[in-house]
N, C-alpha and C positions, 0 to 999 in steps of 0.2 A: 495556654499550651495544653493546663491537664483537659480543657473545654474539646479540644479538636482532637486531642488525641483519644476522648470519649467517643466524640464521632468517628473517625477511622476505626474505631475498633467496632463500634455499631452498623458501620457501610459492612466492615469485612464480616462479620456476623452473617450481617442479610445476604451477601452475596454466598455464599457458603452455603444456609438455607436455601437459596436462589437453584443452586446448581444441585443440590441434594435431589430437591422438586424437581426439577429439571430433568436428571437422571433417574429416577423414578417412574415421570410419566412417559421419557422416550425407551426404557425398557422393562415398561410393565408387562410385557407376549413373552421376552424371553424367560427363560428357567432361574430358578430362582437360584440365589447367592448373596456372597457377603457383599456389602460396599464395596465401592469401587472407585479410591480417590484418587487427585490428580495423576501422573506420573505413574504413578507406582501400582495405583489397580486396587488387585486385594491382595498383595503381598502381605501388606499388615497381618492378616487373617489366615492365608495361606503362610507364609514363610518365606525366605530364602534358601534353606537347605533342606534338602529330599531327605524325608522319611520314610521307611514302609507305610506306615498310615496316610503318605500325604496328601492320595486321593483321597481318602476313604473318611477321613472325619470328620467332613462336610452334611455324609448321608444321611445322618439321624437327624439331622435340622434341617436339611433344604429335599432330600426324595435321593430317588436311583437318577435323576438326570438334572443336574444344575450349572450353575455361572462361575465361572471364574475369568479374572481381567488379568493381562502380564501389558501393563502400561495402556495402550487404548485396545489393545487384541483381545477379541471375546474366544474364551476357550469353554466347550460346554466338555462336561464331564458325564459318559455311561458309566453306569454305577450296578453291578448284579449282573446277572447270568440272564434275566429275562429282557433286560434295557439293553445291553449288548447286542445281544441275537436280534432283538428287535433290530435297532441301528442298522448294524452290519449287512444284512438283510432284505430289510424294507427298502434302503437306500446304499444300492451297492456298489450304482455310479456317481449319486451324488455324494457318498462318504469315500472315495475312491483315490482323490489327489493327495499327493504330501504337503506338507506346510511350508508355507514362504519363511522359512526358520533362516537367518542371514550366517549363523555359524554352518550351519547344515549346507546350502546354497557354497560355503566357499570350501566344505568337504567335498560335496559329490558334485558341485560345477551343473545341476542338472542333467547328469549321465547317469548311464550307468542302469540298474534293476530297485536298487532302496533308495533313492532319492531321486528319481525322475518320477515326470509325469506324459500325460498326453500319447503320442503316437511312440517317443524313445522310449517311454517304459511297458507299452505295452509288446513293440517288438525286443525289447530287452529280457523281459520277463521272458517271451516267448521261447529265446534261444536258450535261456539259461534254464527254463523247464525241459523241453525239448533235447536237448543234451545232456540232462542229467538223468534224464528215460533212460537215452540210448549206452550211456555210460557201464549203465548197468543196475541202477537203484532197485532193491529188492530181485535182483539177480547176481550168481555167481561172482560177476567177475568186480563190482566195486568190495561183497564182501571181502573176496579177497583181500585186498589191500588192506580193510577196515581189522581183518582178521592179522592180517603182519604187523601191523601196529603195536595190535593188540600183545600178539607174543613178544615184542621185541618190550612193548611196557614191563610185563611179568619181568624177563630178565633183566630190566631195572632194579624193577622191586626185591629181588632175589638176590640183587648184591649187595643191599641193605642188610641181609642177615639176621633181620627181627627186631633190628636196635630201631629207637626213631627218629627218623627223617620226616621234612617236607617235602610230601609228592606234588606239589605247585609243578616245580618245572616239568616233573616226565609225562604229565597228566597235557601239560599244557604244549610240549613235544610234539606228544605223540598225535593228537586231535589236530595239533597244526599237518602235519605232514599227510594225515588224509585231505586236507583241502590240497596241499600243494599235488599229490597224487593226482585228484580230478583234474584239479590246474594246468599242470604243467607237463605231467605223467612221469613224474621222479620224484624222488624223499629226499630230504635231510639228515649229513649225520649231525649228532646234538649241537656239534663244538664248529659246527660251521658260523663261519663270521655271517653269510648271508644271512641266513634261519634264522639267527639272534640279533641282526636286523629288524628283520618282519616281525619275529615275536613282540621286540620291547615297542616296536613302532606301534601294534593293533593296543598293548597295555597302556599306552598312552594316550590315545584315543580315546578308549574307553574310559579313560580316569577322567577324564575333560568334560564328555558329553555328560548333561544334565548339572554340570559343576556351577562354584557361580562366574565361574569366567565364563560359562558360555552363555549364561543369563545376561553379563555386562555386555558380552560380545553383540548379541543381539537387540540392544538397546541403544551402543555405540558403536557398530559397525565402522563406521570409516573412523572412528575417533583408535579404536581398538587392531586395526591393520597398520596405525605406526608406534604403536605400545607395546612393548616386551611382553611375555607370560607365559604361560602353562598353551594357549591360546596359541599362541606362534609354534611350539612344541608340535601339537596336534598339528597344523595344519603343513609343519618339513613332514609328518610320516605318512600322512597322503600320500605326499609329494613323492617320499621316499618308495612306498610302495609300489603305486603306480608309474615310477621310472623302473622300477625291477617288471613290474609287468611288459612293459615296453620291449626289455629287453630282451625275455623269453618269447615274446611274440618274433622277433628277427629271429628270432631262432627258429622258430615254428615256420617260420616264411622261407628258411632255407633248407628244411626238412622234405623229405618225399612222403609224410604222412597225409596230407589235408584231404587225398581222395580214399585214403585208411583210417578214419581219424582215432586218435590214441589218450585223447583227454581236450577239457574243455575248448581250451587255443584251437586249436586243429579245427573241432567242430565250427567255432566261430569265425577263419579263415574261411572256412568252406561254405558258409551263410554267405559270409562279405561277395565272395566270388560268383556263387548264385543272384546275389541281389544289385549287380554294379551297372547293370543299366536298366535299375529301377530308381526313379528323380523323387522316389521318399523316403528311399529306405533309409534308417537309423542304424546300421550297419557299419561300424567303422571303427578303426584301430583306438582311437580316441574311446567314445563305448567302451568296447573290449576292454580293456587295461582298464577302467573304471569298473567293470565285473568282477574284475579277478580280485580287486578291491574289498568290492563287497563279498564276492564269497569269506574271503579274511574274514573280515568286521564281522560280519553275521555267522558265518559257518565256522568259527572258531572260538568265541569268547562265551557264548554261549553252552556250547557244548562240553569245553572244559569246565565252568563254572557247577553246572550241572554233576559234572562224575566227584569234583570237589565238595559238593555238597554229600552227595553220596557217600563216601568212605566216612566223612562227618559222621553222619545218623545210624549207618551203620556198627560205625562203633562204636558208638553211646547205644544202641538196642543190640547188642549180641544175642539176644534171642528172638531177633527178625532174623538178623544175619544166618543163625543155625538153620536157621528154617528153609531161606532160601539155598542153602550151602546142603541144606540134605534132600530138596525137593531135584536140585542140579546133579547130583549123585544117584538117586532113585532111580533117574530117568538115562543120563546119559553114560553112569560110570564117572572116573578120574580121568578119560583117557580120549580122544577122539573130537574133531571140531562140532561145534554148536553152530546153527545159522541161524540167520533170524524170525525165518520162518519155523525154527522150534520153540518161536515163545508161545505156540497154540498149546506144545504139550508139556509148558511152565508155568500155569497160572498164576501160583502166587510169586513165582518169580517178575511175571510180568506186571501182578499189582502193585508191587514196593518198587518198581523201576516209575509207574507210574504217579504213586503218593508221593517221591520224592521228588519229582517235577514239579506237583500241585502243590507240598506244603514248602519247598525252597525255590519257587518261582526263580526266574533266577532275571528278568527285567522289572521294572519298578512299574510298567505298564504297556501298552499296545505301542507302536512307533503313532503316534499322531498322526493324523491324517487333516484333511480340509475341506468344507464343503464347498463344491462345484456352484450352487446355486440356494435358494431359498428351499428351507424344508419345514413343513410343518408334522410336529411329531412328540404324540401325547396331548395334545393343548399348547405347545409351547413356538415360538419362530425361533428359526436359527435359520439366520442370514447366510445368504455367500459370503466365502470369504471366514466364516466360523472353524476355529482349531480343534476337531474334535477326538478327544481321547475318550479309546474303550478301556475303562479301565479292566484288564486281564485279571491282576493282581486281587481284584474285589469279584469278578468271575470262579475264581478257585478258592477264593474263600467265604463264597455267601450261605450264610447260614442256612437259608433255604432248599440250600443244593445239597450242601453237606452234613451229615450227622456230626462228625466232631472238627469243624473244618481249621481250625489251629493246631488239632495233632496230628501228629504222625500214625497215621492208621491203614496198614493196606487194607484193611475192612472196607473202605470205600470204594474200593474195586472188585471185591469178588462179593458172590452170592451165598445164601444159605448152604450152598452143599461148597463150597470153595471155587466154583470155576468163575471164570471173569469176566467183569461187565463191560462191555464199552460204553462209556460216561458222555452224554451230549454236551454236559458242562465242562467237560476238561478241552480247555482250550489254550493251550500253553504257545500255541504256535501262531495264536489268531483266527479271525473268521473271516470269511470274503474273500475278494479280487486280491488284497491285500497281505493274504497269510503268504507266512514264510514258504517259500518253493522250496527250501532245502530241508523241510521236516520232516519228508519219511528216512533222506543221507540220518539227521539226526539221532532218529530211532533206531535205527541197524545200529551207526556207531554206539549210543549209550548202552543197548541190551550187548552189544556183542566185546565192548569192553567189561561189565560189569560181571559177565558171567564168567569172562575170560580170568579176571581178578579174583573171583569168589570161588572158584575152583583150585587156586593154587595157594589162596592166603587164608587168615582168616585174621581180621583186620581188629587189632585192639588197642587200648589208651595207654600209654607212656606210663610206667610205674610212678605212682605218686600223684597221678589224674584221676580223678572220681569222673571226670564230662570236659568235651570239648567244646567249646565258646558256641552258641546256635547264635547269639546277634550279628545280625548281616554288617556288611559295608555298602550302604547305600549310594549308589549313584545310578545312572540310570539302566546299567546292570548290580544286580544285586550277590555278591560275593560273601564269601566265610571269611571270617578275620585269619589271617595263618594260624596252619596249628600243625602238630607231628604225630603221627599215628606209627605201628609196629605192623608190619605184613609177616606174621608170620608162617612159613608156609605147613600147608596140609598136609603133606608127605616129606617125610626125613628122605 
């Protein structure tokens, strides 16, 4: 018995060797990386749960562009500001499609703008750029809206009275209801049942994606559609939301705006009706309500995340905050609106709006993408069919790019005499066919909240706090832990 159980253990030896050689010589082209054993890949190597670092600690042993395995799925990793741009770039149809991801597939059903591909996402993209032109981005009439938000947030803040509170929800309010603005061309009041609906539905979402449920999910797809979890959660507020979209759409269909149109719906009624005896078009209610989706998921959790970071660093450096709080006064008084085309005569206002993007990234990396076909690039193949993530997150912070790129320094954005640089490496929104369409909505809203905020408060740490927690919450948006801050305001 111990004779043959020597042998089984010497077979299963060689066979192991066997398969090591094996994988080896079948991908000695591709980019280099850990092992990649049965099942599992290099999870060993990588992990199961997301880090800030979890692209990133690969790159001192394998290069700016390497291998990673999630079971037999080869995922190549851009690594730096100069392997990105390259990527993105060089290959901007063939790094172009989304990932056959089976959680993602039972989100977005292949609709929609962020998770389609082919002919629906490029006429998806189309309407939803297209309409957010005409809407009014970097003209009058979005900031409006972006602007009443903003004041209805102050008088939040302002019935706080100085004590400390968590601004999570008015931050997270108020950002929602400029999507529903574009959307649907109405707000919310706070305490509406709907609104807090859609809110806790997008925070669940978000909790999920990157989780490890949605790793198991993607592993055991059909096994994981008749198992309870966090997983079935996520995928009722889909459901949820795009039934509410549904419904604002019959709304929209019995309105007399479509040849007026008054916010996104309207717009997209009015494609549908342009394009109904066209035998391609991707045009259709189904789409739509998958839009209004996304605008959610992307144009809301972000953006909150973002101004939450913001108040964070803020008031841990009250002497950035003064600086921006008196450059905002210099220039425009206590008194009078700001648009967003006065960040040209705020520079340093507009570089700390910008360091705070770059050093609290607020995704854990680019949405992954897939390659169309075989690419050769560097020396290295990547096969069709390859999951390729840009890492963004290692773009804003490569040392090469940045002088101190872990602090917090608006230094990075302005020049010797103070006026400000546009940065080819700040890429927070992405590069390509791919980058987010809603990032200049973003930019109005963050500058034109921020200024809004910094003009009536001035924002400090709860007595008894020396600092507010900077360690993120990782997932695959990256968030501040809760914390309570004081808005005290500028004027008695």
């Amino acid at each position: 018995m111990m004779a043959m159980g020597i042998i089984l253990l010497v077979l299963l030896l060689a066979l192991l060797i066997l398969f090591f050689l094996k994988q080896l010589w079948s991908r000695r082209h591709l980019p280099p990386g850990p092992l990649a054993l049965p099942l599992i890949g290099t999870l060993w190597a990588d992990g199961v749960w997301l880090r800030e670092d979890y692209f990133l600690k690969h790159v001192k042993r394998y290069g700016k562009i390497y291998s990673m395995w999630a079971g037999p799925q080869l995922i190549v990793v851009l690594s730096g500001f100069k392997a990105v741009k390259e990527g993105m770039t060089n290959f901007p149809e063939e790094f172009s499609n989304r990932i056959e991801d089976p959680f993602f597939t039972a989100l977005g059903k292949g609709m929609g703008i962020i998770l389609s591909n082919g002919l629906t996402w490029k006429q998806q993209r189309h309407i939803g750029i297209t309409s957010l032109r005409k809407l009014g981005l970097g003209k009058k009439s979005i900031e409006h809206q972006i602007e009443d938000a903003a004041q209805k947030l102050v008088e939040v803040f302002r019935q706080k009275k100085g004590q400390p509170f968590d601004p999570t929800f008015p931050i997270q309010h108020a950002v929602s209801n400029v999507i529903c603005s574009l959307s649907f061309g109405y707000q919310f009041a706070p305490e509406d049942e709907n609104f807090q609906k859609l809110t806790k539905a997008i925070e669940i979402i978000v909790k999920i994606s990157g989780d490890f449920f949605h790793l198991v999910y993607n592993v055991f797809p059909r096994l994981m559609s008749y198992l309870p979890g966090p997983h079935k959660q996520a995928l009722a507020s889909v459901d949820l939301i795009v039934s509410f979209a549904k419904q604002e759409i019959e709304k929209h269909k019995e309105s007399s705006f479509q040849h007026e149109p008054q916010d996104f719906i309207d717009y997209y009624l009015l494609q549908m009706e342009k394009s109904r005896n066209d035998p391609d078009s991707t045009y259709n209610e189904e789409n739509l309500a998958q839009c209004v989706f996304d605008f959610f998921a992307a144009g809301t959790d972000t953006t909150f995340a973002t101004l939450l970071w913001a108040l964070l660093l803020l008031a841990n450096h009250p002497d950035i905050q003064k600086k921006v709080q008196k450059e905002i006064e210099d220039v425009f008084g206590l008194s009078g609106s700001i648009s967003y085309q006065d960040r040209k005569k705020l520079p340093y206002t507009n570089a700390v709006i910008h360091e705070i993007q770059r050093v609290k990234h607020v995704t854990l990396s680019g949405v992954p993408r897939q390659s169309t076909k075989d690419v050769e690039m560097r020396g290295y193949h990547i096969p069709k069919g390859t999951v390729i993530v840009a890492d963004l997150r290692s773009v804003l912070f490569d040392p090469e790019q940045w002088e101190t790129p872990k602090e917090f320094n608006p230094n990075h954005f302005l020049d010797k005499g103070g006026k400000f640089i546009e940065r080819e490496e700040f890429l927070p929104f992405g590069l390509g066919q791919r980058a987010c369409i809603g990032q200049q909505l973003a930019k109005t809203e963050i500058f034109i909240f921020l200024t809004s905020l910094l003009r009536a408060f001035n924002f400090q740490l709860p007595e008894g706090v020396k600092e507010l927690n900077e360690e993120p919450i990782v997932k695959m948006a990256v968030h501040p832990q809760p914390y309570k801050v004081c808005a005290i305001p500028t004027q008695a």
